[in-house]
PDB file of N, CA, C and O in Angstrom:
ATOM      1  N   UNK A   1     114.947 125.916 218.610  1.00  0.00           N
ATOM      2  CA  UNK A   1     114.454 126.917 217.691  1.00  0.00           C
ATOM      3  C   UNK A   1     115.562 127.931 217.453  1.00  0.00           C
ATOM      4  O   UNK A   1     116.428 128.281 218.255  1.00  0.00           O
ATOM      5  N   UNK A   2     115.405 128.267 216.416  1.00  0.00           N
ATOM      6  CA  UNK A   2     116.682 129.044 215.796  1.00  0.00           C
ATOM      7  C   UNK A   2     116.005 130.691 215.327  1.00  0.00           C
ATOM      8  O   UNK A   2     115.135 130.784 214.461  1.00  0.00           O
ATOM      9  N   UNK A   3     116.526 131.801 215.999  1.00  0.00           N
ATOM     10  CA  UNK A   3     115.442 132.835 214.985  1.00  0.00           C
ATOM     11  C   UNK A   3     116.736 133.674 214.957  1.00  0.00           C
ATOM     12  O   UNK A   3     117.700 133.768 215.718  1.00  0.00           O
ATOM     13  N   UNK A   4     116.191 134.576 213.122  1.00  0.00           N
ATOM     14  CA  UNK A   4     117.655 135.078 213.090  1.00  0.00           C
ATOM     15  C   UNK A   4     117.219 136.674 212.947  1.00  0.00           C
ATOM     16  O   UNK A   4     116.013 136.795 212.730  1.00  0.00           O
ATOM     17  N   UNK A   5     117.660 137.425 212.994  1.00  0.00           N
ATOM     18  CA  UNK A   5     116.993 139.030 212.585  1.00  0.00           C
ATOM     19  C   UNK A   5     118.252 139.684 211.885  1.00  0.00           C
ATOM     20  O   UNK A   5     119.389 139.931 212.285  1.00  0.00           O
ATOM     21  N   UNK A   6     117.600 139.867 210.686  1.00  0.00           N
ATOM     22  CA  UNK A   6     118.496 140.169 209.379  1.00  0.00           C
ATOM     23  C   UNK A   6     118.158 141.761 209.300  1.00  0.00           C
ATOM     24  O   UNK A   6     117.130 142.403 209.083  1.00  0.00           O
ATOM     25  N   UNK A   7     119.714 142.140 209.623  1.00  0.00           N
ATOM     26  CA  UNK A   7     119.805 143.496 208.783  1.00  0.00           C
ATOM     27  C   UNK A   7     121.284 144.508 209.393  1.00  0.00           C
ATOM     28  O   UNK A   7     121.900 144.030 210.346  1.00  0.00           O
ATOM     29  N   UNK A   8     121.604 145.404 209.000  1.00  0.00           N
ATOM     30  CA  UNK A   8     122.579 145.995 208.976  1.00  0.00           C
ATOM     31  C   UNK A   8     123.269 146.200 210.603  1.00  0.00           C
ATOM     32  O   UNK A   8     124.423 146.237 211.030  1.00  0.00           O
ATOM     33  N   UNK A   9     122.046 146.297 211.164  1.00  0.00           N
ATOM     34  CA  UNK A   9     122.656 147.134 213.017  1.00  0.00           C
ATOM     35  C   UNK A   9     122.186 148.105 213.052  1.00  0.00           C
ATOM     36  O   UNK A   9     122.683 148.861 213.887  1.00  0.00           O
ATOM     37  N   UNK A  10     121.064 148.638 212.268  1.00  0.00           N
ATOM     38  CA  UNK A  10     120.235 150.346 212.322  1.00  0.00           C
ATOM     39  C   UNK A  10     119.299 150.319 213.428  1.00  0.00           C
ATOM     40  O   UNK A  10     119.360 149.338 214.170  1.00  0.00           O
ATOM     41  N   UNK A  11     118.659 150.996 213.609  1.00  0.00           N
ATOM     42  CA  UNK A  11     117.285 151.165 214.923  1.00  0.00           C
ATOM     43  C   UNK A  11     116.247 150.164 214.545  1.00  0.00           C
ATOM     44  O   UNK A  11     115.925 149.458 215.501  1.00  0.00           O
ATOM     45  N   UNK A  12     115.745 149.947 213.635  1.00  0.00           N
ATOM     46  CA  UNK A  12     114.742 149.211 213.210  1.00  0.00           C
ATOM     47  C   UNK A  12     115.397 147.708 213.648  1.00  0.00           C
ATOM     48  O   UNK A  12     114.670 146.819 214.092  1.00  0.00           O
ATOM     49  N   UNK A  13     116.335 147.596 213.534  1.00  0.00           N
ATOM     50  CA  UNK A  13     116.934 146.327 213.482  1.00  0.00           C
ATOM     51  C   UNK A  13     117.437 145.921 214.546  1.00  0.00           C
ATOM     52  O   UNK A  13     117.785 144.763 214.780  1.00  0.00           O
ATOM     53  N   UNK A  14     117.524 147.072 215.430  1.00  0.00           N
ATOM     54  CA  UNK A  14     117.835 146.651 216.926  1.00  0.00           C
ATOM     55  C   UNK A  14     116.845 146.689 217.907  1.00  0.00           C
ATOM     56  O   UNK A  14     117.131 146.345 219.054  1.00  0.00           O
ATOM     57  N   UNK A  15     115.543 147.116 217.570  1.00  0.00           N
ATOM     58  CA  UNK A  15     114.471 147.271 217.961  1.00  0.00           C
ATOM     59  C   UNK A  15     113.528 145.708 217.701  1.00  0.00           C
ATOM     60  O   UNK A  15     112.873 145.115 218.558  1.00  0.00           O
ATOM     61  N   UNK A  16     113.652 145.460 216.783  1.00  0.00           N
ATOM     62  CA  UNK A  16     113.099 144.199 216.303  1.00  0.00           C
ATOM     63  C   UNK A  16     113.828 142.851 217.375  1.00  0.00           C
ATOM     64  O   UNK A  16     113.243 141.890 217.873  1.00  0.00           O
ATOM     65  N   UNK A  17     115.214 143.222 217.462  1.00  0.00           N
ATOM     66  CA  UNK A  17     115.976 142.436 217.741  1.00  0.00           C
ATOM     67  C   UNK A  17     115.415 142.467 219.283  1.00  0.00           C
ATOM     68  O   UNK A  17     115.047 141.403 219.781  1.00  0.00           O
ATOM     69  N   UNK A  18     115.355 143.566 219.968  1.00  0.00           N
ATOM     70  CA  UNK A  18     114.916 143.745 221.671  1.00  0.00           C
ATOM     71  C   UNK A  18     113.285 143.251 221.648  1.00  0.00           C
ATOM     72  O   UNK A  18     112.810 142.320 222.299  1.00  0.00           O
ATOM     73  N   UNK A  19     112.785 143.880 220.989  1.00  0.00           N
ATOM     74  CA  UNK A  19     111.089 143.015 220.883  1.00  0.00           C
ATOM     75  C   UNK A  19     111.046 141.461 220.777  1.00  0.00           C
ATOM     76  O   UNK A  19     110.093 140.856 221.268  1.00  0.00           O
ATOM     77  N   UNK A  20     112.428 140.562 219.918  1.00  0.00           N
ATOM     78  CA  UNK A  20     112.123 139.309 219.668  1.00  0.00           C
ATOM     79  C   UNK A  20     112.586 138.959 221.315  1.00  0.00           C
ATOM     80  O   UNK A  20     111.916 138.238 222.054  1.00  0.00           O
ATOM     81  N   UNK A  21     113.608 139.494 221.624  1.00  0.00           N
ATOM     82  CA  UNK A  21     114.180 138.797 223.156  1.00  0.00           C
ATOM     83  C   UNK A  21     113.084 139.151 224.253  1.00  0.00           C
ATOM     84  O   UNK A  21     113.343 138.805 225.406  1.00  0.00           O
ATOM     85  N   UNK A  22     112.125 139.676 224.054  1.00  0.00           N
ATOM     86  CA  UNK A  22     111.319 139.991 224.955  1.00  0.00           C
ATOM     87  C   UNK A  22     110.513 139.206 224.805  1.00  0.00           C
ATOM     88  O   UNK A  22     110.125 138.713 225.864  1.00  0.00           O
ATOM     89  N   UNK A  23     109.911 138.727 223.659  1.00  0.00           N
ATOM     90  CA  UNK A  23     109.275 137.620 222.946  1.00  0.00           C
ATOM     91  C   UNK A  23     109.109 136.268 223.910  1.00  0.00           C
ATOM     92  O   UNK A  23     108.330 135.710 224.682  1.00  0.00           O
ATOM     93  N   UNK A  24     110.866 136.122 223.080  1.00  0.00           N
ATOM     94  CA  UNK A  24     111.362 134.866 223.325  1.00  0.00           C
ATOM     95  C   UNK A  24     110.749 134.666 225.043  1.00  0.00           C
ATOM     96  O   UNK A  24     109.830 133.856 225.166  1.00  0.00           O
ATOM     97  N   UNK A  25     111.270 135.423 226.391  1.00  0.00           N
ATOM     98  CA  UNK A  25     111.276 135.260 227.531  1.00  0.00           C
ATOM     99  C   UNK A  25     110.265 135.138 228.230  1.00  0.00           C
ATOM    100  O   UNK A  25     110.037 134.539 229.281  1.00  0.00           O
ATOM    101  N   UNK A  26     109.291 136.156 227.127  1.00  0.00           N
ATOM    102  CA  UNK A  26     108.101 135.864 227.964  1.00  0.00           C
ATOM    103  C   UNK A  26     107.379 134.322 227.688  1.00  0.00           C
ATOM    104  O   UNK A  26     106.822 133.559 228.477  1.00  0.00           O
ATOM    105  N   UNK A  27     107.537 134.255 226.797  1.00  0.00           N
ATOM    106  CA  UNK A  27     107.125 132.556 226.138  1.00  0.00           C
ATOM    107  C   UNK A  27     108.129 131.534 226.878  1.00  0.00           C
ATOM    108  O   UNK A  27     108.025 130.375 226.477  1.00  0.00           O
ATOM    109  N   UNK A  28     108.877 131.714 227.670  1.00  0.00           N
ATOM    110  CA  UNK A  28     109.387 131.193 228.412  1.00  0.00           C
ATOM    111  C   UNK A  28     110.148 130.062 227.222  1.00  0.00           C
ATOM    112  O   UNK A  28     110.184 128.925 227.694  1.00  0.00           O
ATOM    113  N   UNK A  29     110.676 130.143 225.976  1.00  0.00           N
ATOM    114  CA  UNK A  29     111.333 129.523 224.905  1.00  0.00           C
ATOM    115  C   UNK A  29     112.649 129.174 224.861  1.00  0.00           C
ATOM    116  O   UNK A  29     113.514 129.997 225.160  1.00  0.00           O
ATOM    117  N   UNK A  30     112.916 128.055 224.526  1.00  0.00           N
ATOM    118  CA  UNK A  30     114.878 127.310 224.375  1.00  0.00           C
ATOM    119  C   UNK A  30     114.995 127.698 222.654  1.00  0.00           C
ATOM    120  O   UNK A  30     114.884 127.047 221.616  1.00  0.00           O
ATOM    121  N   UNK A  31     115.287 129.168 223.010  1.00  0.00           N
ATOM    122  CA  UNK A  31     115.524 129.661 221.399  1.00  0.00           C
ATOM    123  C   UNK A  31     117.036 130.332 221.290  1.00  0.00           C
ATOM    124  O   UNK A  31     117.560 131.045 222.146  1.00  0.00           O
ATOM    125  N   UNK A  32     117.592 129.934 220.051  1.00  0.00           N
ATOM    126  CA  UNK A  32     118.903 130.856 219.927  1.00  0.00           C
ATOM    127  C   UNK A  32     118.763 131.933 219.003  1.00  0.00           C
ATOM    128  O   UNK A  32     118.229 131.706 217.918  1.00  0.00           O
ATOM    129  N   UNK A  33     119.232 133.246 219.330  1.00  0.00           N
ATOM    130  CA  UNK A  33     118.793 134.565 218.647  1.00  0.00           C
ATOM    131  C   UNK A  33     120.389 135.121 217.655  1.00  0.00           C
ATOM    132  O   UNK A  33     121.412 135.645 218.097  1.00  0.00           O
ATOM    133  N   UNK A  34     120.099 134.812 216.505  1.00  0.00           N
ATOM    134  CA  UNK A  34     121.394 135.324 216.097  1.00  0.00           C
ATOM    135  C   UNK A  34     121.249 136.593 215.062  1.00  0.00           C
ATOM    136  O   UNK A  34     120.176 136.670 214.463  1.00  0.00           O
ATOM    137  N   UNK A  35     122.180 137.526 214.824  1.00  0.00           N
ATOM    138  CA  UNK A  35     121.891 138.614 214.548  1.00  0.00           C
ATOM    139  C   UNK A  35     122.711 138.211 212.821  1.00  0.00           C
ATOM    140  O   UNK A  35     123.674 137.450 212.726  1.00  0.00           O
ATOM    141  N   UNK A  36     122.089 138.883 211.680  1.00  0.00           N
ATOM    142  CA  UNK A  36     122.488 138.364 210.437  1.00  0.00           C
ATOM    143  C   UNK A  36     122.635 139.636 209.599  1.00  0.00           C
ATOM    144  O   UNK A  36     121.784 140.188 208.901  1.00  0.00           O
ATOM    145  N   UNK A  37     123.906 139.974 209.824  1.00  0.00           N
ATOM    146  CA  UNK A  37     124.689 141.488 208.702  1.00  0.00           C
ATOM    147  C   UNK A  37     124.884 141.440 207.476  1.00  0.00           C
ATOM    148  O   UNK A  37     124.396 142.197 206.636  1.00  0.00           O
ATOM    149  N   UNK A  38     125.531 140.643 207.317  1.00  0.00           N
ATOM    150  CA  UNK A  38     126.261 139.683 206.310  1.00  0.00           C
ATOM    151  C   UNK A  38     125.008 140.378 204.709  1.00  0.00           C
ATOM    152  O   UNK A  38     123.934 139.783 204.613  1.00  0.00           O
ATOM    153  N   UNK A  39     125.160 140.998 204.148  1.00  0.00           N
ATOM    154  CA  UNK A  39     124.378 141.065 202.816  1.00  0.00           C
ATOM    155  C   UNK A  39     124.290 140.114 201.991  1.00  0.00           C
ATOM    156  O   UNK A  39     123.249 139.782 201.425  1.00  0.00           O
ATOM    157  N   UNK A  40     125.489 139.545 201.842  1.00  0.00           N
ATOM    158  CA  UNK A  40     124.991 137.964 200.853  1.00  0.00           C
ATOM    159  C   UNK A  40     124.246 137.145 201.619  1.00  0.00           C
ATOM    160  O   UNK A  40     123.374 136.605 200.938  1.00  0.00           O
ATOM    161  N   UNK A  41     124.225 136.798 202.864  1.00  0.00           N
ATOM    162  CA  UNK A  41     123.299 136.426 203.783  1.00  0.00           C
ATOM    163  C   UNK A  41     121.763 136.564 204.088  1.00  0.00           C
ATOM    164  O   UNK A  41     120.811 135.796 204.232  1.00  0.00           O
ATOM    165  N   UNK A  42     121.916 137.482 204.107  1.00  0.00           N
ATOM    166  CA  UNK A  42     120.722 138.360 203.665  1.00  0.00           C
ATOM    167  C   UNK A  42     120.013 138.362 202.709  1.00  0.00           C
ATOM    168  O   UNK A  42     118.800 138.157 202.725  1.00  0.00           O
ATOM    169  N   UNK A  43     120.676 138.589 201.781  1.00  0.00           N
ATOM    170  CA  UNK A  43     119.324 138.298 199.606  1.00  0.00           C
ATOM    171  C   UNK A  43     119.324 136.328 200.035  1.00  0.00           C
ATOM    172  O   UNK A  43     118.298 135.691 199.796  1.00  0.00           O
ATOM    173  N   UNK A  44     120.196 135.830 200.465  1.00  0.00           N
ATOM    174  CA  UNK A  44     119.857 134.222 200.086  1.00  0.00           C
ATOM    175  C   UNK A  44     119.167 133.816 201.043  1.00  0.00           C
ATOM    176  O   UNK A  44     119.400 132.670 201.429  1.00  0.00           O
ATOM    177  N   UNK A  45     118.049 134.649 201.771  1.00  0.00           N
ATOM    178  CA  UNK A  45     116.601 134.283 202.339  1.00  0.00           C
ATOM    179  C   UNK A  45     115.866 135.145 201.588  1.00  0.00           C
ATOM    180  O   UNK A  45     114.749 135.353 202.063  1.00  0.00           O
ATOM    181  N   UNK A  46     116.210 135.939 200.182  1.00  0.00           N
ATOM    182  CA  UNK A  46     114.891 136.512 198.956  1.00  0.00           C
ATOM    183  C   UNK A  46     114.322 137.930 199.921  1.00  0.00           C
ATOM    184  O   UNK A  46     113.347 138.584 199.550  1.00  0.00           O
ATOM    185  N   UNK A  47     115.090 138.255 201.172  1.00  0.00           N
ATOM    186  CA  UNK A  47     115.176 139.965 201.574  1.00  0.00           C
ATOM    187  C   UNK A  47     115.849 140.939 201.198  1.00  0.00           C
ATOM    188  O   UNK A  47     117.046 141.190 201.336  1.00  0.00           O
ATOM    189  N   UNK A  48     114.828 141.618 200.595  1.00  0.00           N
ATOM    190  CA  UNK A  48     114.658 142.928 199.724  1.00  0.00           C
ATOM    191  C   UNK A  48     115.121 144.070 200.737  1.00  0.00           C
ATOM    192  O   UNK A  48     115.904 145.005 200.575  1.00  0.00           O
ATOM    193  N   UNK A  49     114.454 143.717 201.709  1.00  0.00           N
ATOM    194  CA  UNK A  49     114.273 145.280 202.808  1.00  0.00           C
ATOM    195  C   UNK A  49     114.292 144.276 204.133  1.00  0.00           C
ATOM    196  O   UNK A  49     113.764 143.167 204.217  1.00  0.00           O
ATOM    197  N   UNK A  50     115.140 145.066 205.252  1.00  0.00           N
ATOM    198  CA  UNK A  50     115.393 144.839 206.372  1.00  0.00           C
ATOM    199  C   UNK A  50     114.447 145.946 207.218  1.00  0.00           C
ATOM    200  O   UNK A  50     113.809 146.820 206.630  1.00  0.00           O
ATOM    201  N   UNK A  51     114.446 145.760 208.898  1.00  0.00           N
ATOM    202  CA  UNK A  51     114.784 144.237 209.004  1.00  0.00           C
ATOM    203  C   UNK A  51     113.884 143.094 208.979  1.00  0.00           C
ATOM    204  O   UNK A  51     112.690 143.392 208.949  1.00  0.00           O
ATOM    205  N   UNK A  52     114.184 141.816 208.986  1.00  0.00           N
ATOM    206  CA  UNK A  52     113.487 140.725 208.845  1.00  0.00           C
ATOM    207  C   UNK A  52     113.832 139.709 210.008  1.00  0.00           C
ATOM    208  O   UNK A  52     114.744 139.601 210.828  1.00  0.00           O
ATOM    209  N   UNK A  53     112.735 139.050 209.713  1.00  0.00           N
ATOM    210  CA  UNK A  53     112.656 138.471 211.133  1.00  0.00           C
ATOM    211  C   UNK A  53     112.472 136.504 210.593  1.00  0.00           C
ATOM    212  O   UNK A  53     111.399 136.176 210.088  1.00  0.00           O
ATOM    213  N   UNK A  54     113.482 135.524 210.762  1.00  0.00           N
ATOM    214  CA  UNK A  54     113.379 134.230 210.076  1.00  0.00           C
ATOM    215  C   UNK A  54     113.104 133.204 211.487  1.00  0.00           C
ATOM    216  O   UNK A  54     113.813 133.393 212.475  1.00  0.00           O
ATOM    217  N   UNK A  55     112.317 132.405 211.502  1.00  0.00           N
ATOM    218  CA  UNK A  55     112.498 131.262 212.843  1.00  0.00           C
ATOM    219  C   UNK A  55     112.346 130.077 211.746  1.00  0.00           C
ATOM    220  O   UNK A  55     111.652 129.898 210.744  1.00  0.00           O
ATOM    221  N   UNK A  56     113.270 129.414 212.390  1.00  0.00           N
ATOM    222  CA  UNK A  56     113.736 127.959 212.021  1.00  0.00           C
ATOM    223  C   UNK A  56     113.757 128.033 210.665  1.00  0.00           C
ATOM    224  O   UNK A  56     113.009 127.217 210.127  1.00  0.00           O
ATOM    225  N   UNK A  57     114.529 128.931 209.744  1.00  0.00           N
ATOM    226  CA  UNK A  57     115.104 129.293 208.162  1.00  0.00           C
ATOM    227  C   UNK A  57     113.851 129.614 207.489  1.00  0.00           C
ATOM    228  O   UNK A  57     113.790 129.324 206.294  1.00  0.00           O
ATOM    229  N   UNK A  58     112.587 130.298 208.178  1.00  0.00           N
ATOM    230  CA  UNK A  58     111.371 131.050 207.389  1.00  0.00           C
ATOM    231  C   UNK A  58     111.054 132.241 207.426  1.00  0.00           C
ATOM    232  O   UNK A  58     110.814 132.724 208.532  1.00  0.00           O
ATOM    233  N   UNK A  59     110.989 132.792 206.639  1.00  0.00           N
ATOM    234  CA  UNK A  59     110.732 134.514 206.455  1.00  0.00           C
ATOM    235  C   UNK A  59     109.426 134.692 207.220  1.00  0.00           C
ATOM    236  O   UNK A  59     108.389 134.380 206.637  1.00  0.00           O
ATOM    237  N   UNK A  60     109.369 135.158 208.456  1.00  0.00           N
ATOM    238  CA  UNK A  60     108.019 135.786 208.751  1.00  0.00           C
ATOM    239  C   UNK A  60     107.813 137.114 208.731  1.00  0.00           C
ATOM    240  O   UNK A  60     106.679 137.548 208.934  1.00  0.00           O
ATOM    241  N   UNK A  61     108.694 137.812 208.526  1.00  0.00           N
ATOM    242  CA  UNK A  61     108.341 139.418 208.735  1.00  0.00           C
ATOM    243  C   UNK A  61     109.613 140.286 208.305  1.00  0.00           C
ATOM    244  O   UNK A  61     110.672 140.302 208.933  1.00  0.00           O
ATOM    245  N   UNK A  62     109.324 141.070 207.034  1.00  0.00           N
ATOM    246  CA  UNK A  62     110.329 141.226 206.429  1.00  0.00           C
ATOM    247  C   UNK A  62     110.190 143.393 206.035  1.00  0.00           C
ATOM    248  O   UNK A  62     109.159 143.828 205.521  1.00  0.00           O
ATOM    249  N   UNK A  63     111.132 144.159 206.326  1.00  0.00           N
ATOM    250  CA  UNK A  63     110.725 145.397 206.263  1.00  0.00           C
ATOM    251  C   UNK A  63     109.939 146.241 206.882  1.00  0.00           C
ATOM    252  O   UNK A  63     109.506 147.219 206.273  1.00  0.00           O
ATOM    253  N   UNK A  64     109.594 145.991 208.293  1.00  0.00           N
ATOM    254  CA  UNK A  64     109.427 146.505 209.118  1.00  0.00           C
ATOM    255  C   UNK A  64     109.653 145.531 210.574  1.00  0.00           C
ATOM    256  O   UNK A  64     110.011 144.359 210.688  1.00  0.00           O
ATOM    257  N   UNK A  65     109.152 146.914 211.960  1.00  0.00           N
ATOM    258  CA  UNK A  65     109.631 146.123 213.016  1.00  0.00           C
ATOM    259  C   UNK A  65     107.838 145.910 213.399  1.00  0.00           C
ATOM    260  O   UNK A  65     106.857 146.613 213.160  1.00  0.00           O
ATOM    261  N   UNK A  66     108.044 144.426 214.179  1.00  0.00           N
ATOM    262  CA  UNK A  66     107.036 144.410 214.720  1.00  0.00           C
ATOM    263  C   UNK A  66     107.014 144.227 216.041  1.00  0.00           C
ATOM    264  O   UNK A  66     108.084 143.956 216.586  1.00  0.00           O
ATOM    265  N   UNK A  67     105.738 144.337 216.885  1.00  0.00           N
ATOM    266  CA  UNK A  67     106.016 144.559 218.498  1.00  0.00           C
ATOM    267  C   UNK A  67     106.236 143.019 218.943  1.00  0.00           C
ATOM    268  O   UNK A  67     105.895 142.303 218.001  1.00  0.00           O
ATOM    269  N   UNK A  68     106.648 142.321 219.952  1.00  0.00           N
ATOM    270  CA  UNK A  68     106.647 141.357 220.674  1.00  0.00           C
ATOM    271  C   UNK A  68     105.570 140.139 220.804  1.00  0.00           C
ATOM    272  O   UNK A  68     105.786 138.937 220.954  1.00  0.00           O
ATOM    273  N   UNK A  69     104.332 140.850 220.696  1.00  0.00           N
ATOM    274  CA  UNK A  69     103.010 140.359 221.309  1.00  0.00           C
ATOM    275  C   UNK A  69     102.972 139.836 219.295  1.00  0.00           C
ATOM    276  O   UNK A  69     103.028 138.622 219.101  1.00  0.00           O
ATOM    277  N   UNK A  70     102.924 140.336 218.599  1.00  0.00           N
ATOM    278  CA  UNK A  70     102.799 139.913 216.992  1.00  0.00           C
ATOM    279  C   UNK A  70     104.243 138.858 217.194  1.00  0.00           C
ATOM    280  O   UNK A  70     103.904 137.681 217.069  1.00  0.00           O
ATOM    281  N   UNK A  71     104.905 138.930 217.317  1.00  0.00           N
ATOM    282  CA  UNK A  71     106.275 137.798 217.162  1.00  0.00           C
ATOM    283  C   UNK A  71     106.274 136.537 218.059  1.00  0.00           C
ATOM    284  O   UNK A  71     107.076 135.624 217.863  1.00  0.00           O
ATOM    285  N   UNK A  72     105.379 136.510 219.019  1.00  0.00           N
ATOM    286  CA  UNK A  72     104.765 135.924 219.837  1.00  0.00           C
ATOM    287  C   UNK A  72     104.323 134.383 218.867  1.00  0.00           C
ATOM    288  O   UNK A  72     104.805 133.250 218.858  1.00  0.00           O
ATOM    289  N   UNK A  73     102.990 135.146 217.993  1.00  0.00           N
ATOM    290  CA  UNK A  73     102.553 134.246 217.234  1.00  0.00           C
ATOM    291  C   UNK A  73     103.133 133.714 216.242  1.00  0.00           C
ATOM    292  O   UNK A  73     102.505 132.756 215.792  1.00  0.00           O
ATOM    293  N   UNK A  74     104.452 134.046 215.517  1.00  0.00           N
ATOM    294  CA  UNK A  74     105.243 133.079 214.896  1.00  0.00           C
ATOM    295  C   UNK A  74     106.186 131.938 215.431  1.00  0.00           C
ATOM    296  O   UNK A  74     106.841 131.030 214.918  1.00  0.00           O
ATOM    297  N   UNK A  75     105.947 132.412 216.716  1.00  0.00           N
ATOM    298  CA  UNK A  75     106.878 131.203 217.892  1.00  0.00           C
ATOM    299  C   UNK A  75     105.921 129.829 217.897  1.00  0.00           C
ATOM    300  O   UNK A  75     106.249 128.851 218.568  1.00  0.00           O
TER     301      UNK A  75
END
């Protein structure tokens, strides 16, 4: 499983990013977490507003952060 969290490096985006790894561990998951800056990177998954949250190249959560226990259920 591949999950990527798209957005600049702001609080929201590093927050999202610590909620998914908390996620990931507690689900006890063989996931790779990669972090996605890159702005052309970014619009060519159709994100408007960061940050966003993609597993296995799908937009699940886009413009805000969500807690762990919600990211849970897109795993």
């Amino acid at each position: 499983m591949i999950i990527k969290i798209l957005g600049s490096g702001c609080t929201n985006c590093k927050k999202l990013e610590e909620n998914t790894r908390k996620a990931v561990e507690e689900l006890g998951l063989d996931a790779t977490i990669v972090k996605v800056a890159d702005f052309k990177d970014i619009l060519s998954y159709g994100v408007m507003k960061t940050p966003a949250l993609v597993v296995d190249e799908k937009v699940k959560v886009m413009g805000r952060v969500v807690s762990s226990e919600e990211i849970k259920k897109y795993l």
